[in-house]
VOPAGU-2260 file (C-alpha; in pm, 1 decimal, decimal comma):
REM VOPAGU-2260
SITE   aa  ch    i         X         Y         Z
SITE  UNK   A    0    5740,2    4196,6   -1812,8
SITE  UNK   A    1    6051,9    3964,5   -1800,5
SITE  UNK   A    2    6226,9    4242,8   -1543,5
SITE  UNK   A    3    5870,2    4192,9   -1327,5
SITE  UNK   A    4    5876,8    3836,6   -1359,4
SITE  UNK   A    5    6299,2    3786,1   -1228,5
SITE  UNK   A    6    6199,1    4024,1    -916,3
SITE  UNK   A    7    5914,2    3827,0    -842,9
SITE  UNK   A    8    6158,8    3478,5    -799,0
SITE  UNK   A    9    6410,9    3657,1    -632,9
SITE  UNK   A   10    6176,7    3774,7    -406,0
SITE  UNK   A   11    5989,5    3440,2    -346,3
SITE  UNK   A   12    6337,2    3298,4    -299,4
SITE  UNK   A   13    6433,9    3542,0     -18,2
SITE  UNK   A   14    6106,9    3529,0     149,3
SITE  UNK   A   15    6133,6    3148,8     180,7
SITE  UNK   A   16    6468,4    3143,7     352,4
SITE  UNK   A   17    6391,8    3460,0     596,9
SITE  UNK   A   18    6052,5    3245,3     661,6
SITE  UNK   A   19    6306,5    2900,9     707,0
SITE  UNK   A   20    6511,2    3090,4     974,8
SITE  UNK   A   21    6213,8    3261,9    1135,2
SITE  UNK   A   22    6288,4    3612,6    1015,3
SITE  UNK   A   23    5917,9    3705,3     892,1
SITE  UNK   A   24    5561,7    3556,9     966,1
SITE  UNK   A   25    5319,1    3350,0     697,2
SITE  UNK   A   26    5168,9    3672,1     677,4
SITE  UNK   A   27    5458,0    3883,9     603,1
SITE  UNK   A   28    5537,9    3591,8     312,8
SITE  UNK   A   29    5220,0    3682,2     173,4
SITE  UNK   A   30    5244,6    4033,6     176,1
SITE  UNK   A   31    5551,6    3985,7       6,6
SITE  UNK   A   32    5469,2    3785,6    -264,2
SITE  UNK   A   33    5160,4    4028,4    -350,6
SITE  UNK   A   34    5195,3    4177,4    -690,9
SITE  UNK   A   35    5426,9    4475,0    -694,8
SITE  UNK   A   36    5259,9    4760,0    -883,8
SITE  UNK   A   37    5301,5    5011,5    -633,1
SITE  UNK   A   38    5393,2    5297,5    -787,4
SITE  UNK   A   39    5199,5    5597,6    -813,8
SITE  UNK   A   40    5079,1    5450,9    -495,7
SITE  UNK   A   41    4705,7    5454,6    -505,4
SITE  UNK   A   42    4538,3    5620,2    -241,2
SITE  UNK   A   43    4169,1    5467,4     -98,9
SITE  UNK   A   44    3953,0    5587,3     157,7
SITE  UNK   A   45    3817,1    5269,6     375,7
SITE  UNK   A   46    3424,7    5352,1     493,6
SITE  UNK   A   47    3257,0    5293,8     811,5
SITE  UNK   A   48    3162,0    4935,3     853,0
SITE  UNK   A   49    2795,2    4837,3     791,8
SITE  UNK   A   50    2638,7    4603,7    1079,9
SITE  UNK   A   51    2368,1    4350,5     962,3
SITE  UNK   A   52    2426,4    4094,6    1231,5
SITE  UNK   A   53    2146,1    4268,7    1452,1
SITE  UNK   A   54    2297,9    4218,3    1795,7
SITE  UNK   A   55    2463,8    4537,2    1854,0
SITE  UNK   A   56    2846,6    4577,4    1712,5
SITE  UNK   A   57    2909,7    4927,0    1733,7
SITE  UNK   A   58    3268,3    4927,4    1887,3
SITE  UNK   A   59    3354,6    4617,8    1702,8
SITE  UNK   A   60    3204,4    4797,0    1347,2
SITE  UNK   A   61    3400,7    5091,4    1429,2
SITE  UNK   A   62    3754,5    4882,3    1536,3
SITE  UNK   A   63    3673,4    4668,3    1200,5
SITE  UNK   A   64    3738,0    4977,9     969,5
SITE  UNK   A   65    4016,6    5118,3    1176,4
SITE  UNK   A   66    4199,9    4794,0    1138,9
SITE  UNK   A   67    4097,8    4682,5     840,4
SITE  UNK   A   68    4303,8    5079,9     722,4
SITE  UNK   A   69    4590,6    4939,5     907,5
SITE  UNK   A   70    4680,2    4646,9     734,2
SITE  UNK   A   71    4622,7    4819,9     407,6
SITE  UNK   A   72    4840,8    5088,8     528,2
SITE  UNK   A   73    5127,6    4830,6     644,4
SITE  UNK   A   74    5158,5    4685,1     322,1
SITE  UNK   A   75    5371,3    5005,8     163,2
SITE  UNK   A   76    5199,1    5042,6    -146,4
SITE  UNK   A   77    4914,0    5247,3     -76,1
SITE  UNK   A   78    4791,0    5600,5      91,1
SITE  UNK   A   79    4528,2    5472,4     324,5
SITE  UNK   A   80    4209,6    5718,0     490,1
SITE  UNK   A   81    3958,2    5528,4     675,9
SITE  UNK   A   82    3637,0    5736,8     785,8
SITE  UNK   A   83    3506,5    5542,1    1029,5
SITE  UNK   A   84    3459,1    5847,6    1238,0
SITE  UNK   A   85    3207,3    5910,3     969,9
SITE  UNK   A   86    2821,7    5804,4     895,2
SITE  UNK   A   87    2800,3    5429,8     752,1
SITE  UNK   A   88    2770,8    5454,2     360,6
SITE  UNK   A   89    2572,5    5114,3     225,3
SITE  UNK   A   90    2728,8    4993,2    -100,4
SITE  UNK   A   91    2412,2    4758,9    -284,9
SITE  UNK   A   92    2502,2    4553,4    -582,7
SITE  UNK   A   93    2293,6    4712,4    -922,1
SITE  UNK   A   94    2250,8    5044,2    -732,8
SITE  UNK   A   95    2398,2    5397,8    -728,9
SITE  UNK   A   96    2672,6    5439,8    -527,1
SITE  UNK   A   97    2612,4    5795,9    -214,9
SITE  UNK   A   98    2684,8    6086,0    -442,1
SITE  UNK   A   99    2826,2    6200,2    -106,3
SITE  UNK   A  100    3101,8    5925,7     -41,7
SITE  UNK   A  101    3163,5    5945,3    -398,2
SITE  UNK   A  102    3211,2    6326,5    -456,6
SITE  UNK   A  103    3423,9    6305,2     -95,9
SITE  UNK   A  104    3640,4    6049,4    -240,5
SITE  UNK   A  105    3696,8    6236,8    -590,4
SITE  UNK   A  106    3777,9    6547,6    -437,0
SITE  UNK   A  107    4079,1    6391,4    -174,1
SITE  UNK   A  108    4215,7    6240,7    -509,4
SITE  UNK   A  109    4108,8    5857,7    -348,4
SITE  UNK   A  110    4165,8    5594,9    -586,1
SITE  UNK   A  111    3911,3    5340,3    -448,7
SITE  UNK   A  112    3636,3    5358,4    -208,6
SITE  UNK   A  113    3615,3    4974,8      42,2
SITE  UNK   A  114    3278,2    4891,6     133,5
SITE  UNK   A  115    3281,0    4678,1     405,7
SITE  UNK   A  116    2930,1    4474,6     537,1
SITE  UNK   A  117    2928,1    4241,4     819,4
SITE  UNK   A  118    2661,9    3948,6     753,1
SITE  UNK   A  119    2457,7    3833,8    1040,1
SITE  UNK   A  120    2623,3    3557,5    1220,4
SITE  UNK   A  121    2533,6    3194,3    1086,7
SITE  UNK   A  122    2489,4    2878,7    1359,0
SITE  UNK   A  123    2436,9    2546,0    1219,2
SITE  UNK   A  124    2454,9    2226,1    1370,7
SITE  UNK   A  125    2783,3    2030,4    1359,3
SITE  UNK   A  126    2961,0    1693,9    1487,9
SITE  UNK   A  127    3293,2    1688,9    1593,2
SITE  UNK   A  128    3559,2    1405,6    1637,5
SITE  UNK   A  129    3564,7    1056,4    1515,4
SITE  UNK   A  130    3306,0     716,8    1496,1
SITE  UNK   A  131    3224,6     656,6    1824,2
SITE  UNK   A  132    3295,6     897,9    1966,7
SITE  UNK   A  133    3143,1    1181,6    1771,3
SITE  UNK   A  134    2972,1    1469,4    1996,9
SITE  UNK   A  135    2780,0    1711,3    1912,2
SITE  UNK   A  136    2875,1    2059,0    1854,9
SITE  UNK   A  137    2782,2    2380,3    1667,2
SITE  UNK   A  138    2944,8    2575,7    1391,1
SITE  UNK   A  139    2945,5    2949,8    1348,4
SITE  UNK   A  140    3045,3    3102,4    1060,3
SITE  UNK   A  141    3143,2    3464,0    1020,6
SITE  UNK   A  142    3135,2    3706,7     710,2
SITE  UNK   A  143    3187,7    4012,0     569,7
SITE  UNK   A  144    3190,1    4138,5     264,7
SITE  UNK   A  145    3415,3    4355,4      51,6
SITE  UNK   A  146    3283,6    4571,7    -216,0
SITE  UNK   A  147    3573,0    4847,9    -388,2
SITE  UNK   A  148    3485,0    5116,0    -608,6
SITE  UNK   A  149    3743,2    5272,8    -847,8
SITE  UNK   A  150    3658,9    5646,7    -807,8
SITE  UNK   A  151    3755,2    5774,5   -1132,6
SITE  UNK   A  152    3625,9    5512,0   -1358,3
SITE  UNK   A  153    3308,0    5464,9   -1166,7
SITE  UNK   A  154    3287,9    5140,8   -1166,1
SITE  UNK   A  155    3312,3    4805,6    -897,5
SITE  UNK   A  156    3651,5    4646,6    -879,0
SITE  UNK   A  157    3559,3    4328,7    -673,2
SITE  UNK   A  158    3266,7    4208,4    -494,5
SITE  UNK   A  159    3344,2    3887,9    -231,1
SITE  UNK   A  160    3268,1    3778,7      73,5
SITE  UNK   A  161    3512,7    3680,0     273,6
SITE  UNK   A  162    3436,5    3386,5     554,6
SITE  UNK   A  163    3604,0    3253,0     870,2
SITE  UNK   A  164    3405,1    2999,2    1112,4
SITE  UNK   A  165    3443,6    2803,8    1464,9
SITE  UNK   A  166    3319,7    2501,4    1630,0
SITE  UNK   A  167    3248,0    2517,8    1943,8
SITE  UNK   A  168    3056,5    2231,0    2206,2
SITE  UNK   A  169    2704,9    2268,7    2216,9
SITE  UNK   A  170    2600,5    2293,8    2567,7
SITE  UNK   A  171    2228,5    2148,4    2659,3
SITE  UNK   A  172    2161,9    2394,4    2937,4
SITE  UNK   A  173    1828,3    2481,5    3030,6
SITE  UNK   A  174    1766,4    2836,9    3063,4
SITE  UNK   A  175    1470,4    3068,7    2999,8
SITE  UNK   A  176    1358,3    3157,2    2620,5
SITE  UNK   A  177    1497,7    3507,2    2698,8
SITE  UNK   A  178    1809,5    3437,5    2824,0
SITE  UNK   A  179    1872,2    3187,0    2587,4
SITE  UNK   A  180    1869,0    3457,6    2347,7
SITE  UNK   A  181    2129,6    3644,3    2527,3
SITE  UNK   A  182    2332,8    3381,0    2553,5
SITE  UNK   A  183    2323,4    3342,3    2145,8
SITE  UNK   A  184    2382,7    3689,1    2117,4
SITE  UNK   A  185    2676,4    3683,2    2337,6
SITE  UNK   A  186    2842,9    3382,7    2186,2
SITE  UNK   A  187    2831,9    3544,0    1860,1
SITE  UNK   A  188    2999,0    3814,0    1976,6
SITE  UNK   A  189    3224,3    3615,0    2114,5
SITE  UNK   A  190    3301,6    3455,3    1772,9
SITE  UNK   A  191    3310,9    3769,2    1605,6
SITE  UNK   A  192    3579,4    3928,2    1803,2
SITE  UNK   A  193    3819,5    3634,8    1770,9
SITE  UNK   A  194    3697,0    3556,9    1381,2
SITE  UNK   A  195    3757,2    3872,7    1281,8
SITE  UNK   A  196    4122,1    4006,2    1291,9
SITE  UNK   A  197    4157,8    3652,7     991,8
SITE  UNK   A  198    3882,3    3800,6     809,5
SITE  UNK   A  199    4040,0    4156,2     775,9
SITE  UNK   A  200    4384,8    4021,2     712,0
SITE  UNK   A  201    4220,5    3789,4     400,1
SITE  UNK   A  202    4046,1    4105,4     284,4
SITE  UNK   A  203    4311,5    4362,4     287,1
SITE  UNK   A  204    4550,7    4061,3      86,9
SITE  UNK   A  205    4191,0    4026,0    -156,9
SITE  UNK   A  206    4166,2    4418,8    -209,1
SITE  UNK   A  207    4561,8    4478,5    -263,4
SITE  UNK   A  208    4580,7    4228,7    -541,3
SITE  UNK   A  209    4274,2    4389,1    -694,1
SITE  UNK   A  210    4398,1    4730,9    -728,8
SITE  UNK   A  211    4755,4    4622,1    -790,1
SITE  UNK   A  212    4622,1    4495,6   -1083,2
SITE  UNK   A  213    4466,4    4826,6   -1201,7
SITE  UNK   A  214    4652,3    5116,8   -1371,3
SITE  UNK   A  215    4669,7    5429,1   -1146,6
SITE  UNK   A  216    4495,4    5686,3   -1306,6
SITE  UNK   A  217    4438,2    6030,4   -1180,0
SITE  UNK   A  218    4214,0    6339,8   -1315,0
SITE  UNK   A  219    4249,2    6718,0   -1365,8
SITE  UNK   A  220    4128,1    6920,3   -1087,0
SITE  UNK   A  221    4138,7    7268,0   -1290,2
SITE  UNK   A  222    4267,3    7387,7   -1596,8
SITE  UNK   A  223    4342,5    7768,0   -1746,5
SITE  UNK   A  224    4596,4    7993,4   -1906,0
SITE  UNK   A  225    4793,5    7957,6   -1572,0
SITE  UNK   A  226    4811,3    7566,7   -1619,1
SITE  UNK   A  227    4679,8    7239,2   -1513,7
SITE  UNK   A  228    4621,8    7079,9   -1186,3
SITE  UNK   A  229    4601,1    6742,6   -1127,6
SITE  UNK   A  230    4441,2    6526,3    -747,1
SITE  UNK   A  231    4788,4    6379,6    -714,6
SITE  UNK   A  232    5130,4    6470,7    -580,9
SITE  UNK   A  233    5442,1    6388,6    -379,6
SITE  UNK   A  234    5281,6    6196,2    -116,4
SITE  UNK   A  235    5152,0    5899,9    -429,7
SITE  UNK   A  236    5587,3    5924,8    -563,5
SITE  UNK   A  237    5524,0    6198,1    -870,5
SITE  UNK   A  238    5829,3    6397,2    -948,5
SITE  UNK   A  239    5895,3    6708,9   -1173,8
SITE  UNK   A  240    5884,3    6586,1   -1548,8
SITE  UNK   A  241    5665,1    6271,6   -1579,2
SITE  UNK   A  242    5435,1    6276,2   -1840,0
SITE  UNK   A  243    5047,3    6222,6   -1833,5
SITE  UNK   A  244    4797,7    6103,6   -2098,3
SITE  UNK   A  245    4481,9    6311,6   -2084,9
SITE  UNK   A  246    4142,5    6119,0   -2128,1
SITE  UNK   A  247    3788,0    6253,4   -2190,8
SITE  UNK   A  248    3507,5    6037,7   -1978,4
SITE  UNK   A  249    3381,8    5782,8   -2250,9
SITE  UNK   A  250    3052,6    5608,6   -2280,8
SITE  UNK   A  251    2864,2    5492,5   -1990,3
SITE  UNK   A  252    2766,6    5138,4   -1997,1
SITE  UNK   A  253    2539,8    4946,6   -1756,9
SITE  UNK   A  254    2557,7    4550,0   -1745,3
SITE  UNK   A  255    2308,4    4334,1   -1666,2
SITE  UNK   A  256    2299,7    4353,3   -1297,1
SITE  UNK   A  257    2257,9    4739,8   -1302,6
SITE  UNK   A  258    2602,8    4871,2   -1212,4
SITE  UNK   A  259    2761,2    5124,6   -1444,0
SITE  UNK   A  260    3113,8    5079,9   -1636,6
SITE  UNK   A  261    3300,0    5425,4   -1790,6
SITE  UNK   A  262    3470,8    5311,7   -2081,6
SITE  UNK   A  263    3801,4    5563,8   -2187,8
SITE  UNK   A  264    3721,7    5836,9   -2386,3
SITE  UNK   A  265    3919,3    5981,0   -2668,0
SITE  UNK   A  266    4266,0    6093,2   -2605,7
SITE  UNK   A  267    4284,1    6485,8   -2582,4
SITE  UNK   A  268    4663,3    6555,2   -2509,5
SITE  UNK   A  269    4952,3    6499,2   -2288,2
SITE  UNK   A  270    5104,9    6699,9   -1981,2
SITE  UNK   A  271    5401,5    6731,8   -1762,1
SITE  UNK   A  272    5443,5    6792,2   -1474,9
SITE  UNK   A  273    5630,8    7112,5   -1349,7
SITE  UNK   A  274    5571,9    7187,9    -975,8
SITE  UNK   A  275    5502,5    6912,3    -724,9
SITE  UNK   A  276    5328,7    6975,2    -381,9
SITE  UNK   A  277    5280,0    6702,1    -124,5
SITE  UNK   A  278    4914,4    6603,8    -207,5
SITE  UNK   A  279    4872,1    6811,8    -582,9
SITE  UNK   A  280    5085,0    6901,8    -867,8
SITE  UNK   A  281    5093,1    7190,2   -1155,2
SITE  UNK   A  282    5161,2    7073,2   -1497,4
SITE  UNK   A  283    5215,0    7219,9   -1834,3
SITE  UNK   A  284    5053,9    7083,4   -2223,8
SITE  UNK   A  285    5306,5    6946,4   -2441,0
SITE  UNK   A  286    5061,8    6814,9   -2672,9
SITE  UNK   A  287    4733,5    6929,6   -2742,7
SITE  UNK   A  288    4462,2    7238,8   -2548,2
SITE  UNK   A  289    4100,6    7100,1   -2477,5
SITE  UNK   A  290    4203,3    7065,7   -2075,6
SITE  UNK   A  291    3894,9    7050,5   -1863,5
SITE  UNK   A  292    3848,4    6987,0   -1510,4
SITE  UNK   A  293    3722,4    6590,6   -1430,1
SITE  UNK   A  294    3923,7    6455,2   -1739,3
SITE  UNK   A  295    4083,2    6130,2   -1621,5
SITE  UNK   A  296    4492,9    6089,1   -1687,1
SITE  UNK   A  297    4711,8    5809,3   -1691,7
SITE  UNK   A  298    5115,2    5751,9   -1696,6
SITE  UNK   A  299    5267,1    5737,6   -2061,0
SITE  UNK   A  300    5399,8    5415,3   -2098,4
């Protein structure tokens, strides 16, 4: 904890000088000061972005996951697939998560699952500048939310909306009920395009100091006389020789809003591992034999 702690300062201390002489961005400082527990790194699959807005996004839904898998992917501590090539998969608070998504992500060893939803776009009325001279102008405010999913656990991670808005005049013009309602749909377009690359930079920073908080955890992918296989290898840091805990799936609780928490099961063993490959690895017991395929497994400490 104390060795954790002195990197930290040392590197808050760097990152404000390199910031002082221009070296990095306010963007790269935050990166940088993001918790650092990187390693396995933890890999997440980023789904197709939903569209509630209503006025057509599809190339902006599709750029929002593709970007949003950037970021995430710039940041060094994580294996990043986004599947925005893919059918949108709806993520609803208090009910099952797609057995599809879900059984896709388990089986590519993903971490996490990111659920991303784009709200409709909000316009309110607004006043700009100061006593007398106020004008009138209007406000819209963009949002999206962020659900993530740890894959192995079952269970949600975080849950937030994330917001950005503008102000911009409101121009009296009269034009035709129709075209007035092209108009709104244009403008927030408009503000979504130029809201958005803010609102996928505050997300990526709110879902990397999520999972960095989280212990990786992996699970057995088979198990017989010929040994064990675990959904993790080389490309997440293993090496030859480190040393698993082995976990049976525990209880399944739900809370009060309908979503469903695994709690740890008993402790069946321990295993090393022997043979790394660049997305698996082979390992051997060293302590105990009731090895089944789905069992969850976690780093010795």
């Amino acid at each position: 904890m104390k060795k954790r702690f002195y990197i930290l300062l040392v590197k808050i201390q760097l990152s404000i000088i390199l910031l002082a002489t221009g070296c990095i961005t306010s963007r790269s400082l935050v990166y940088t000061l993001l918790p650092d527990n990187d390693w396995p790194k933890k890999r997440i699959m980023v789904t197709h972005a939903i569209d509630l807005t209503g006025i057509g996004l599809k190339n902006i839904t599709d750029r929002a996951s593709e970007e949003l898998a950037d970021i995430l992917k710039k940041m060094g501590s994580f294996n990043v697939l986004s599947n925005s090539g893919k059918k949108p998969f709806f993520f609803t608070p208090g009910e099952p998560i797609d057995p599809e998504i879900m059984r896709e992500a388990s089986e590519t060893g993903m971490h996490a699952i990111v659920f991303e939803t784009i709200n409709p776009v909000e316009k309110v009325p607004a006043k700009s500048g100061f006593w007398p001279f106020r004008t009138k102008t209007q406000k819209y405010i963009v949002s999206m939310n962020i659900d993530l999913v740890d894959v192995n656990k079952g269970t949600k991670l975080l849950s937030e909306e994330v917001t950005e808005d503008i102000i911009l005049p409101d121009e009296e013009v009269e034009v035709e009920p129709e075209a007035s309602l092209d108009l709104d749909k244009e403008a927030k377009k408009e503000v979504l395009e130029e809201c958005l690359p803010n609102i996928l930079e505050k997300a990526a920073i709110i879902i990397s100091d999520a999972l960095n908080r989280e212990i990786w955890t992996g699970k057995i992918v088979s198990a017989d006389n010929m040994g064990i296989t675990i959904n993790a290898g080389q490309d997440v840091g293993l090496r030859p020789g480190i040393v698993f805990e082995v976990f049976d799936q525990g209880e399944c609780i739900t809370s009060c809003n309908g979503q469903n928490y695994y709690l740890p099961g008993p402790k069946v063993g321990e295993i090393k591992i022997v043979e790394i490959r660049s997305q698996n690895a082979y390992a051997k017991p060293i302590q105990g034999t009731a090895f089944k395929p789905g069992q969850m497994i976690r780093l010795m400490d």
